[in-house]
MARDREN-276437 format. One record per residue: x, y, z of N, C-alpha, C, O in turn. Coordinates in steps of 0.02 Angstrom, whole numbers, plus 50000, padded with zeros to 5 digits. Example, Ala and Ser with C-alpha at 12.3 -4.5 7.8 and 13.67 -1.06 7.14 Angstrom:
<recs>
506604971650390506154977550390506604983550390507124983450423;506424988850354506844994750357506455000250394506705005750402;
</recs>
This chain:
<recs>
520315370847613520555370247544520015367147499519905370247447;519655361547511519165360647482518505363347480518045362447441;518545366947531517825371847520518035377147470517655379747429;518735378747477518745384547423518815380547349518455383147307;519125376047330519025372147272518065372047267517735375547230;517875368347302517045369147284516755375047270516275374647232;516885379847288516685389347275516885388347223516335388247196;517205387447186517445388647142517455386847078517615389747026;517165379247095516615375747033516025378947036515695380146986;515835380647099515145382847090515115391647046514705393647005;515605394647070515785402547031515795399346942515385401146899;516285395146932516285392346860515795390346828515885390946768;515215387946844514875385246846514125392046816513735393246770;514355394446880513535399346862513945406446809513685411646790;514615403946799514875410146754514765405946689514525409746648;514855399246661514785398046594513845397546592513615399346537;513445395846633512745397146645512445403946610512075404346561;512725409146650512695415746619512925417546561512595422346542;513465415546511513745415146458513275412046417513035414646367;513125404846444512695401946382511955407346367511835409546311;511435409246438510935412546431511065417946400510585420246370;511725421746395511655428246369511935428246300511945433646270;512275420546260512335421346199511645421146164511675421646102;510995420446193510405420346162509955425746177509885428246233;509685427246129509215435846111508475430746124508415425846087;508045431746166507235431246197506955433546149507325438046129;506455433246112505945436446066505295431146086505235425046082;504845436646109504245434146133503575440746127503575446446151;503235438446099502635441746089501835439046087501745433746116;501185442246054500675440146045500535441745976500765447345965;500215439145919500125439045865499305442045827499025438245787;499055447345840498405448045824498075449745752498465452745715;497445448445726497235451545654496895458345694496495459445740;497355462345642497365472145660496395473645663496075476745706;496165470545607495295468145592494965467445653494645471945682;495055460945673494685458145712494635458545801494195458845844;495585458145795495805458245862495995452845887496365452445936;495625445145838495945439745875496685437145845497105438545802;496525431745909497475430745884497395425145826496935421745805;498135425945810498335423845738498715417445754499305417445770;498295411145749498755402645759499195401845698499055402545638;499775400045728500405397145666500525401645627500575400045568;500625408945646500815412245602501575411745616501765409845672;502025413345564502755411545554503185415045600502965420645613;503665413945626504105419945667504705418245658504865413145689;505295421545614505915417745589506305423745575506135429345558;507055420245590507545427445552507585424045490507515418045477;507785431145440507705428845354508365424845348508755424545396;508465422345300509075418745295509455413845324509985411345303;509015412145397509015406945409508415402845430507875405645418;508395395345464508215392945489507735392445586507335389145619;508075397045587507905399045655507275400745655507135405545619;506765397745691505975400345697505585396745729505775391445755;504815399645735504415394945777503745397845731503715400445675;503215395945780502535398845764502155400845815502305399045873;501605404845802501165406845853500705399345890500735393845862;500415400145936500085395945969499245397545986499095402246022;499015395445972498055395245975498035401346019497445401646036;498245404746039498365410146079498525416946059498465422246090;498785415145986499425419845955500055421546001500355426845996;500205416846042500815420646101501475414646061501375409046037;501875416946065502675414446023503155414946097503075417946150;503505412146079504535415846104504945410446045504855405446011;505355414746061505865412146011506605415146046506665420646071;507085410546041507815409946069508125412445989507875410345937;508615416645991509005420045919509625419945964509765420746023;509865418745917510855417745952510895425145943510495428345909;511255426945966511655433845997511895436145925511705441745911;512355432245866512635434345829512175434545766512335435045707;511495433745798511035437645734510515441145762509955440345740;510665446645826510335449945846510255455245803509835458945827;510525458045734510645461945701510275461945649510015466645619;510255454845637509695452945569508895453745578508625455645630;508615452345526507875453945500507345448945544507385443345519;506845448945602506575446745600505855446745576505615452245588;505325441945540504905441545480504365439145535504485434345571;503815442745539503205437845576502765438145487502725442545444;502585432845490502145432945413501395429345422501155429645479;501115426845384500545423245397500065422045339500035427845319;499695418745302499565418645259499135424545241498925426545295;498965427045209498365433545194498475438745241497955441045264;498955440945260499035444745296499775449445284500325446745283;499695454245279500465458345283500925457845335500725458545393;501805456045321502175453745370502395459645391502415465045363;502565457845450502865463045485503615460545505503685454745524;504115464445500504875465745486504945468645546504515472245572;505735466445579506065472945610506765469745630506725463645635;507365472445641507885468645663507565465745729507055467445758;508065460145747507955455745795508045461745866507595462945906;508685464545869508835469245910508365475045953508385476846012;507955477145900507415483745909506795479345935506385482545968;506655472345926505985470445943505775470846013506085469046063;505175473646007504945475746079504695471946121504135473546103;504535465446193504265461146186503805462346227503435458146253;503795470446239502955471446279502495474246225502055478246240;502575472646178502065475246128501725470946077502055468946029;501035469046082500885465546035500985466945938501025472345908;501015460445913501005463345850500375462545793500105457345771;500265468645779499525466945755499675468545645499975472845613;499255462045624499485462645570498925463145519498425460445542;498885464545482498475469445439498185463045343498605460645305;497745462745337497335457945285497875459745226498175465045236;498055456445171498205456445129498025451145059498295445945038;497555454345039497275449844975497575451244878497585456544848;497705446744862497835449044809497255447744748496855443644771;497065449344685496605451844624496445445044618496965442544598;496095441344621495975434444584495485436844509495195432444478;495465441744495495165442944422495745443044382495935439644334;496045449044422496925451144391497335443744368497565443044312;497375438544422497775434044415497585429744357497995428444312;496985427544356496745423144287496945425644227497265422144188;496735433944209496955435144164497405436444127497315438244069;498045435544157498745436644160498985435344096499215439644058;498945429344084499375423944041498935417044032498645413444073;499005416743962498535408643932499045400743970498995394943992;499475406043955499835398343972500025396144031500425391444037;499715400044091499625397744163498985392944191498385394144185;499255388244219498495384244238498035387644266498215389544322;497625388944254496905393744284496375387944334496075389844385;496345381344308495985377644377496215373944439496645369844423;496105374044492496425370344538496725363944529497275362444551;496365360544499496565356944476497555353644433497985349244442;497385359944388497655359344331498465364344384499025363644361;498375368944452498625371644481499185365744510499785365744497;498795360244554498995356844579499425352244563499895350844600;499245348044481499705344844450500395347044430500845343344409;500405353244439500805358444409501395357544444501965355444433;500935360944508501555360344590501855353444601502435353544619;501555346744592501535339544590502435339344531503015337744542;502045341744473502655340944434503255343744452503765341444425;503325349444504504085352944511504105351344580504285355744619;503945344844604504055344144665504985343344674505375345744715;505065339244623506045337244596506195344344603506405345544660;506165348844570506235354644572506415359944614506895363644609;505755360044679505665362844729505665357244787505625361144834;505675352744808505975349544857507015349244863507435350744820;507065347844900507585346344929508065338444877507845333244901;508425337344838508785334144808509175333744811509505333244760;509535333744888510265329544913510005328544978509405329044991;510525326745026510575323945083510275330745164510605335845163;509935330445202510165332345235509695331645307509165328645313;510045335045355509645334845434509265338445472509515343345500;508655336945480508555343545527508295341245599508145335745621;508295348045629508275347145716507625350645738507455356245720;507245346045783506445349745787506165347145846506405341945867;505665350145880505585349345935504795345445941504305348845926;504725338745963504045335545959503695337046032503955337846087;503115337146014502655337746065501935331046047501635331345994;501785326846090501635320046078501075322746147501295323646204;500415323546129499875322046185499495317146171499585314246118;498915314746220498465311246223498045312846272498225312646331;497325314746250496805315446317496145313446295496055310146244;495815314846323495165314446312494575320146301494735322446247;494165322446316493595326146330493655330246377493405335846375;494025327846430494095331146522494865333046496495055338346470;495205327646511495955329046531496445325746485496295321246445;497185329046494497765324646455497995317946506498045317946567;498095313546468498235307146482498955305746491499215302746538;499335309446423499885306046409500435313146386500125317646356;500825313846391501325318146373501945319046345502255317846396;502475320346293502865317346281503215323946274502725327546282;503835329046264504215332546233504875331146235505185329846286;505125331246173505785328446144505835333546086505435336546050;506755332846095507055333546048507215329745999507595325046013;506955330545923507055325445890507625327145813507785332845796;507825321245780508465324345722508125317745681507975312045697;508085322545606507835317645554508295318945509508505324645502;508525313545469508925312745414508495310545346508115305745348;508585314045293508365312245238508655313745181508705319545164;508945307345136509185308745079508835312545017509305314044980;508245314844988507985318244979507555314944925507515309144905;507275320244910506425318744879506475311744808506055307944785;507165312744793507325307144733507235298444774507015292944755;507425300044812507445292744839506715290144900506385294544927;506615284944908506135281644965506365283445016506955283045032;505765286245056505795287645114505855281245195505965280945255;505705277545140505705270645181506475267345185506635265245240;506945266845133507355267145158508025272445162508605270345162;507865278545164508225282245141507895287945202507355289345176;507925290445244507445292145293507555288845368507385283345390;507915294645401508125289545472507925296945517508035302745501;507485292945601507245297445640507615295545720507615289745741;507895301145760508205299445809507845302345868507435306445846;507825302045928507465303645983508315308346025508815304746030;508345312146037508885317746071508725317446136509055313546170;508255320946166508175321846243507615321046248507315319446197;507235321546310506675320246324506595327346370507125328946398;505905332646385505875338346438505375335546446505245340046486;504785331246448504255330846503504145323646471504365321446418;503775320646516503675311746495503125310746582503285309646641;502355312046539501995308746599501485303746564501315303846505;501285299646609500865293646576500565292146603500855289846652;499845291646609499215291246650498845284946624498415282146658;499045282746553498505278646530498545271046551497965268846551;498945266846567498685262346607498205260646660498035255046676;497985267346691497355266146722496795265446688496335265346728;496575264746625496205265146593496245262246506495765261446468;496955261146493496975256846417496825248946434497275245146452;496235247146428496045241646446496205238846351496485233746333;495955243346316495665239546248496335235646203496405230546168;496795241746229497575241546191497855234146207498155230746165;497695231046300497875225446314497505219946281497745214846258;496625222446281496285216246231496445213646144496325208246118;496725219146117497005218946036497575215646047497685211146007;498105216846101498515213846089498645207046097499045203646065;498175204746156498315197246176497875193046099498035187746073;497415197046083496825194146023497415192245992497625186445993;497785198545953498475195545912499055191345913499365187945872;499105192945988499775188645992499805184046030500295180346031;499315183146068499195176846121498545172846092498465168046128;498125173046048497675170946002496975169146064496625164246076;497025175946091496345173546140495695174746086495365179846094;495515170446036494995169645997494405174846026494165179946002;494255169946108493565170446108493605175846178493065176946206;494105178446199493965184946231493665191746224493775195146175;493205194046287492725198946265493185205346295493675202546320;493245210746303493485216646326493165218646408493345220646463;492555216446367492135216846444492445211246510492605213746564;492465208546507492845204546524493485204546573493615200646619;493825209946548494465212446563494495214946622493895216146616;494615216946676494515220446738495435223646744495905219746737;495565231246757496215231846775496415228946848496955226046855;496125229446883496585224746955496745220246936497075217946982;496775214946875496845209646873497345210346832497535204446831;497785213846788498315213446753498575218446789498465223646819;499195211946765499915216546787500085222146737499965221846677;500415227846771500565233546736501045234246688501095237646637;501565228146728502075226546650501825224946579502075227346528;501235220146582500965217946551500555220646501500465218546444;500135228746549499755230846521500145238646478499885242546439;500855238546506501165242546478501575240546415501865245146386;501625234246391501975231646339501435229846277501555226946224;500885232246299500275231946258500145238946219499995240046160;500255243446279500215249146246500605252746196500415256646152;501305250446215501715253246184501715251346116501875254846068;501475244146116501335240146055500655243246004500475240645951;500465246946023499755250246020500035256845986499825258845932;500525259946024500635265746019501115266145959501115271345925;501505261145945502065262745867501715261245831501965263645780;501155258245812500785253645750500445260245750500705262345698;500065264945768499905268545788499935276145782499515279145748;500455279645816500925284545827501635284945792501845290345769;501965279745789502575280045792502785285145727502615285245668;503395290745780503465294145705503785292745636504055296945601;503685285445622504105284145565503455283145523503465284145463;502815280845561502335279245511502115286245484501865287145428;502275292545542502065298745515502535300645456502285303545408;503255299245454503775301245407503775298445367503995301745320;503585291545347503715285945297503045285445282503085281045239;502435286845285501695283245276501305289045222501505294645207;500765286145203500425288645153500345296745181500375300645133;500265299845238500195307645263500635312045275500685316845313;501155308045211501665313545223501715313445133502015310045091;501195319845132500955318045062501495321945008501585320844948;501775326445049501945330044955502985325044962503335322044921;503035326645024503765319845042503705314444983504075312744937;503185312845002502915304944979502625303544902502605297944877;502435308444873502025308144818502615304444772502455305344714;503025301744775503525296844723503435288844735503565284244696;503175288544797502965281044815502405279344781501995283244758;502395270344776501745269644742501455269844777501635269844835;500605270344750500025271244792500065276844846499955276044906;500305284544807500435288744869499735289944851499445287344804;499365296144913498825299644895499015305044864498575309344864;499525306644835499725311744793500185311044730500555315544709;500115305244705500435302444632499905302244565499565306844543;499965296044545500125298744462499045299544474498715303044436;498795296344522497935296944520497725299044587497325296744628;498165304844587497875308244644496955310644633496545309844678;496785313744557496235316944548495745309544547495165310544565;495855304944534495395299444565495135299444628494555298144640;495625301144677495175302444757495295309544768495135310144827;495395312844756495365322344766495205325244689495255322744633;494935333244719494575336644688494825344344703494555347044751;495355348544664495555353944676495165362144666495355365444618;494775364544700494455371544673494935376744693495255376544746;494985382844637495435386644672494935390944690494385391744664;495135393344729494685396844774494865406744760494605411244728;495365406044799495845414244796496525415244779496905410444771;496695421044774497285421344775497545426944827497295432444833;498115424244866498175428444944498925429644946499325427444905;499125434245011499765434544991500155434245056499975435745113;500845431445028501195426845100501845430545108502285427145081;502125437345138502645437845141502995441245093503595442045081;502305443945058502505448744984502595444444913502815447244863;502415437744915502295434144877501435431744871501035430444915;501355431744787500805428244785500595422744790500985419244758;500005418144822499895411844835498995409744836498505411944865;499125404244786498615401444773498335396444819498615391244837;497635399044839497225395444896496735389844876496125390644873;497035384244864496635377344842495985373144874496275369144912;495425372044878495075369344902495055363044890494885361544833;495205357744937495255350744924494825347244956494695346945017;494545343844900493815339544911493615331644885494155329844862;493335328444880493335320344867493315320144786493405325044749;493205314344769493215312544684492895305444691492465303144728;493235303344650492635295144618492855291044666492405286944672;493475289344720493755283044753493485286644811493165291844820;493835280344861493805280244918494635280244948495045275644942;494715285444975495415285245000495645279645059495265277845104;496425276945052496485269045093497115271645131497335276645103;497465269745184498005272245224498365265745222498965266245238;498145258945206498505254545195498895251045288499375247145290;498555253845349498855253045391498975245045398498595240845374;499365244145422499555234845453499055234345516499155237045571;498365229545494498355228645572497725231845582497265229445614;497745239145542496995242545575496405243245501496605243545443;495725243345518495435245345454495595253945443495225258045471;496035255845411496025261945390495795265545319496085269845286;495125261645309495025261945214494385265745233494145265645290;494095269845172493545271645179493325278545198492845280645231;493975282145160493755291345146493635294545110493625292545052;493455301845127493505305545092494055311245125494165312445185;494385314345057494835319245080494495328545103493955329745076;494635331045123494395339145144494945341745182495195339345232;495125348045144495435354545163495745358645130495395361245087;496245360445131496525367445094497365364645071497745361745110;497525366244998498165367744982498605375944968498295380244938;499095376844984499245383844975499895385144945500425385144977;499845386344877500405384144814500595392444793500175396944785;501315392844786501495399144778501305400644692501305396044651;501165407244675501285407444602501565408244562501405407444504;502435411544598502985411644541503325404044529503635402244479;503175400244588503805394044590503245387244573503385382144542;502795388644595502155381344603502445379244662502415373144668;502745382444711503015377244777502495376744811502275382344824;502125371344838502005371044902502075373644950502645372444971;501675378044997501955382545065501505377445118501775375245168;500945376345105500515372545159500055369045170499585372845184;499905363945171499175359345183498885357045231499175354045276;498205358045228497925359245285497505352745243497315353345185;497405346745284497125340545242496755333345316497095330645360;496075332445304495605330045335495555321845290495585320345231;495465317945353495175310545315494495308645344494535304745391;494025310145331493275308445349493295302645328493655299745287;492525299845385492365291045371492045295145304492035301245294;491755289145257491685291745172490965282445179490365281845166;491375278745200491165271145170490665270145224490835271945281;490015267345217489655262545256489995261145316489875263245372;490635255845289490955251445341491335258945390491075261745438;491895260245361491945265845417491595270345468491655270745529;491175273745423490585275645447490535274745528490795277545576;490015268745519489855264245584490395260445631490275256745679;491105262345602491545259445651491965265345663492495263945691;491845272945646492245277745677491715282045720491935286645755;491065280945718490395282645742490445276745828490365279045884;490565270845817490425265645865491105266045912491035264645971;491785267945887492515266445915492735273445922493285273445951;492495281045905492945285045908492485290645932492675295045971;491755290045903491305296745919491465303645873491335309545888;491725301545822491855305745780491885303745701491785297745689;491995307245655491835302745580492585307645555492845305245504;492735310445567493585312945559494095309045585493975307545644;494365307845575494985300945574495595303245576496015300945615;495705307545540496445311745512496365319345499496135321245445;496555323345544496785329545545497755329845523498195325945541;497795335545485498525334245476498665343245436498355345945391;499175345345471499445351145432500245351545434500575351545485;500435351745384501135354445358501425358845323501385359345262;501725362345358501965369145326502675367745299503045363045316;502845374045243503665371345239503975377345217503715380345170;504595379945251505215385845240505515384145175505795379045156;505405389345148506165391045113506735390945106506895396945107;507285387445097507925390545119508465387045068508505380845063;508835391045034509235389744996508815388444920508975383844882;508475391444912507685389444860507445380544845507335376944798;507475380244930507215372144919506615373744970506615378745006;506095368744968505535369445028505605362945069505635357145048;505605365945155505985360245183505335359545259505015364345278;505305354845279504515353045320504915358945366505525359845367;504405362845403504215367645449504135364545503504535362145543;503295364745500502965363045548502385356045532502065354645481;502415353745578501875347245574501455346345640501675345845697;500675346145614500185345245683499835338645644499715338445583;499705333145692499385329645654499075323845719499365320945766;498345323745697497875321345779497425316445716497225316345658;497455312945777496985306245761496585304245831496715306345888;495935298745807495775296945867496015291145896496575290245871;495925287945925496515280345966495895276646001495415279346028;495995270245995495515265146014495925265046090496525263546089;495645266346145495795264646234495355261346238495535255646220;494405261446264494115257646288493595256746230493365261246194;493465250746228492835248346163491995252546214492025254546273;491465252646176490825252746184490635246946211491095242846209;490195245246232489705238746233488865239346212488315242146220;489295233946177488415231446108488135224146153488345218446163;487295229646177487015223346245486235222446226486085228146209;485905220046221485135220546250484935219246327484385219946355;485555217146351485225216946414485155224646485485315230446472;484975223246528484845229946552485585231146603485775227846651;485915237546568486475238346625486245242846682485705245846687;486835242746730486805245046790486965253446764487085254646704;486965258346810487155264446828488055263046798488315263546743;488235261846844489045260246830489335256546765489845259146742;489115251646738489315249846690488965255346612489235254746557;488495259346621488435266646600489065270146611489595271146581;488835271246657489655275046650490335274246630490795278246623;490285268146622490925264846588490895264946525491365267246492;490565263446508490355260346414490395265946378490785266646331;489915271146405489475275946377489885283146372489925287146325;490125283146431490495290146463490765292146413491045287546384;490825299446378491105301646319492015302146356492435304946320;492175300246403492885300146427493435294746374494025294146361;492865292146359493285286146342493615287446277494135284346263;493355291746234493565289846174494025299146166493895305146163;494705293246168495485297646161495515300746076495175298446031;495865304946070496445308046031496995309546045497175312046099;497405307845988498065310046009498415314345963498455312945903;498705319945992498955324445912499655324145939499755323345999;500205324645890500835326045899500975332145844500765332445787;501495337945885501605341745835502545342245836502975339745872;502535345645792503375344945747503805350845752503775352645693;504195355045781504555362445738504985360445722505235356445762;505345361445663506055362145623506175369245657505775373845661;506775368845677507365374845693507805374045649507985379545629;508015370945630508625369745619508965363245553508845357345562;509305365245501509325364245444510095363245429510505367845422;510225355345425511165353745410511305350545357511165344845338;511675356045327511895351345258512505350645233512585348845175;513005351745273513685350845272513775342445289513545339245336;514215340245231514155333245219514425326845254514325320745254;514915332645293515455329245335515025329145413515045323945446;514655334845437514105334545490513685327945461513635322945497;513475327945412512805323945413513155315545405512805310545402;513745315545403514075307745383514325305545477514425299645494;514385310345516514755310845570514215306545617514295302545662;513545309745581512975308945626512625305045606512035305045626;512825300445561512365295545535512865286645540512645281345519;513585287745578513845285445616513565283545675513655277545679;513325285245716513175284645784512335281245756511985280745705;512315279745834511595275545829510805280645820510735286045850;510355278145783509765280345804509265276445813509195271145782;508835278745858508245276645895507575281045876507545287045890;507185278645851506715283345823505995283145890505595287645900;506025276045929505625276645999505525282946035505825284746086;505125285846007504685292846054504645290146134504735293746183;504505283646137504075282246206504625278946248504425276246300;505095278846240505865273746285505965279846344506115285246318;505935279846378506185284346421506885286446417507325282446403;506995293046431507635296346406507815298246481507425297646528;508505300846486508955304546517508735313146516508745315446459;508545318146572508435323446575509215329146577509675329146618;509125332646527509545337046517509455344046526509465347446475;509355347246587509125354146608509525358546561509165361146518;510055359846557510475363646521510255364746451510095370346431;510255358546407510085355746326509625361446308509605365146258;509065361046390508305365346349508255371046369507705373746362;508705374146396508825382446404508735386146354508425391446349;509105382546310509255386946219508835383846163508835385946105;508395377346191508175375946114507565377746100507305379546153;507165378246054506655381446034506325376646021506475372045983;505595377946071504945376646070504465375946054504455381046019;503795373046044503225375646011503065376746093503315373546139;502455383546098502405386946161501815384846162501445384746113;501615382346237500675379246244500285385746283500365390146325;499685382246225499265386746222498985387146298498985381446320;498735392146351498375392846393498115386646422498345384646475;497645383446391497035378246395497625371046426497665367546476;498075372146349498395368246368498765367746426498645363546469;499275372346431499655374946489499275370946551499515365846576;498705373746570498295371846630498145362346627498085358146671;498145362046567498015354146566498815349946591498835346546642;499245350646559499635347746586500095350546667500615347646683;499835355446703500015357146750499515349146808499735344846845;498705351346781498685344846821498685339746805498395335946844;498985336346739499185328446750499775328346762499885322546782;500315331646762500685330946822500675331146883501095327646912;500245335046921500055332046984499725324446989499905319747025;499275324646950498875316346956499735312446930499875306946953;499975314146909500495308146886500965308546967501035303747005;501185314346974501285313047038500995307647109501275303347141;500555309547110499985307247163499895300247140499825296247186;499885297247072499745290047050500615287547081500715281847102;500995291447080501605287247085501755286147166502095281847194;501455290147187501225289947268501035285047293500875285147352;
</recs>
């Protein structure tokens, strides 16, 4: 009797299994320029009218999960300068690549249009700045997106994070600081390698909080700290740092943010940036203006607690539609700029780029709502050593080794977009935790159906073996 009761959970079991997999339509492909042949990174992949989507990956390879009850509807691969390609969700083929074809629009044609359109980048940008009220989002609402949180080095990934994450934001009228709440959902991979090696994270912190004045780094040996120890350092390292509220709430969440004081995108933005328009290209059968963004008279400041983050210059691209002035995407760099930086992102990082950051943003309901977010920095793990005296072989290798000096990028997808008032009051009831790094509860089921950003090859292979080394360390 109880073996047949157990058959029988188990029959139930792999019958609602099969139900859930087959209320979802697979869409998976490769993304190429028809031109060139190579593949096409972050190009868009979405059904129209809603929320549902992803992007291509350094690879151009996608999948995407579509519920069953919009197997019928329009799916849009788009991309900037490039012609989209359409087809119902139903007919898409997923042994066939999709190759998509240049699309430029007149930049002679466009200037001459009309007097009373801004014609300089400049004068483009303030424009878009002004209808941000306009074209942002001006009520309440939630969305659901999937983070991906690395850390490696030169050789290998260090650190790993993927979660499901839910952000609440009352909208562009109000501070993001207090009006702006970030929750952590599930966790699908969580490996961590860097205590064998964050020596520096433990030296900043005891400097700060245990007031070891006159401690050197060198100094430090890991056999000699405890791991609790050296793990409550890091983490401390890692929110001042990483944490995604400084990404949601902080000066690089620029067009969100441009209502705060001292944003890099308020009332003196053209004091530290410099807008050229460059082209005009086309996104999806819309026209869009291609901004070149470059330094001006200041020095750009991040205002961090704690770290020197002063001392840039800005570089990269804005991409502003031309019927609406909305914002579709920024592609935006923080170079050392100052003396002082200079020689302390040259001496601590091996690089003079500081801040990589891109944000894209959907359409929907004629508001523009964050997409996608990639955004890498470098991270202080082990200091250099400044010596005249003569080192050994080994302490070369320590100091010197280009291993040492980390980056860490985390990236973002929005799926999913709630604005029913009674959902968003239901859910702002219950608790949130915005800790990326707390260890979560694994939910095999949760990540059957939710949508991904897909790793690239390179990557793929990288985190196949730090999970073995994470294995083998736990050994």
């Amino acid at each position: 009797m109880q073996r047949s009761v157990l058959n029988f959970i188990v029959v139930l079991i792999l019958c609602l299994f099969s139900t859930l997999v087959s209320s979802q339509t697979e869409v998976k492909s490769k993304i190429l320029d028809f031109s060139t042949l190579l593949p096409i990174e972050s190009a868009s992949i979405y059904v129209k009218n809603t929320t549902i989507g992803t992007i291509s990956n350094q690879d151009g390879k996608f999948v995407l999960q579509v519920p069953k009850e919009l197997e019928t509807d329009t799916l849009i691969i788009s991309s900037i300068g490039f012609k989209s390609f359409k087809t119902p969700v139903n007919q898409f083929d997923n042994t066939q690549d999709i190759y998509l074809e240049e699309d430029i629009a007149s930049l002679d044609e466009i200037i001459l249009v009309a007097e009373t359109r801004p014609k300089t980048g400049n004068d483009i940008v303030l424009r878009a700045l002004e209808r941000l009220p306009e074209n942002l989002p001006d009520s309440s609402y939630i969305q659901k997106g999937f983070l991906r949180h690395k850390e490696r080095n030169a050789k290998e990934f260090k650190w790993l994070i993927e979660s499901a994450i839910t952000v609440y934001d009352s909208g562009f009228a109000v501070s993001s600081e207090d009006h702006l709440k970030i929750n952590v959902d599930q966790v699908r991979k969580s490996y961590d390698l860097r205590d064998v090696d964050s020596i520096f994270s433990y030296y900043s912190y005891l400097k700060r909080y245990e007031n070891y004045k006159k401690l050197k780094a060198k100094n430090l040996k890991r056999d000699t700290i405890e791991t609790a120890s050296l793990v409550k350092a890091i983490k401390w390292n890692d929110t001042r740092v990483n944490g995604l509220e400084n990404l949601f709430k902080g000066k690089l969440n620029l067009v969100r943010n441009a209502n705060l004081s001292k944003s890099l995108f308020g009332e003196d933005v053209l004091d530290k940036h410099q807008f050229k328009l460059d082209t005009v290209l086309v996104d999806n059968d819309r026209k869009i203006y291609k901004i070149q963004i470059s330094d001006s008279n200041d020095f750009i400041g991040l205002d961090t607690k704690g770290i020197f983050n002063e001392g840039y210059k800005a570089n990269g691209w804005i991409y502003i539609y031309w019927d609406n002035y909305a914002i579709k995407k920024i592609e935006y760099e923080l170079i050392a700029a100052s003396p002082a930086q200079k020689s302390r992102s040259k001496t601590l990082f091996g690089t003079q780029v500081n801040h990589k950051l891109v944000i894209t943003y959907m359409e929907y309901n004629d508001k523009m709502y964050p997409n996608y977010i990639y955004y890498e920095t470098p991270k202080l793990v082990n200091v250099g050593l400044k010596t005249n005296e003569k080192l050994t072989e080994e302490e070369k290798a320590k100091y010197y080794n280009e291993e040492r000096f980390y980056y860490t990028i985390q990236e973002i997808l929005f799926s999913e977009i709630i604005e029913d008032k009674q959902a968003i009051s239901d859910a702002l009831n219950g608790d949130w935790d915005a800790d990326i790094f707390a260890p979560k509860p694994y939910d095999k089921s949760f990540w059957r159906t939710y949508n991904i950003l897909l790793e690239s090859e390179e990557d793929e292979q990288l985190i196949k073996d730090l999970s073995k080394r994470a294995s083998l360390f736990k050994n």
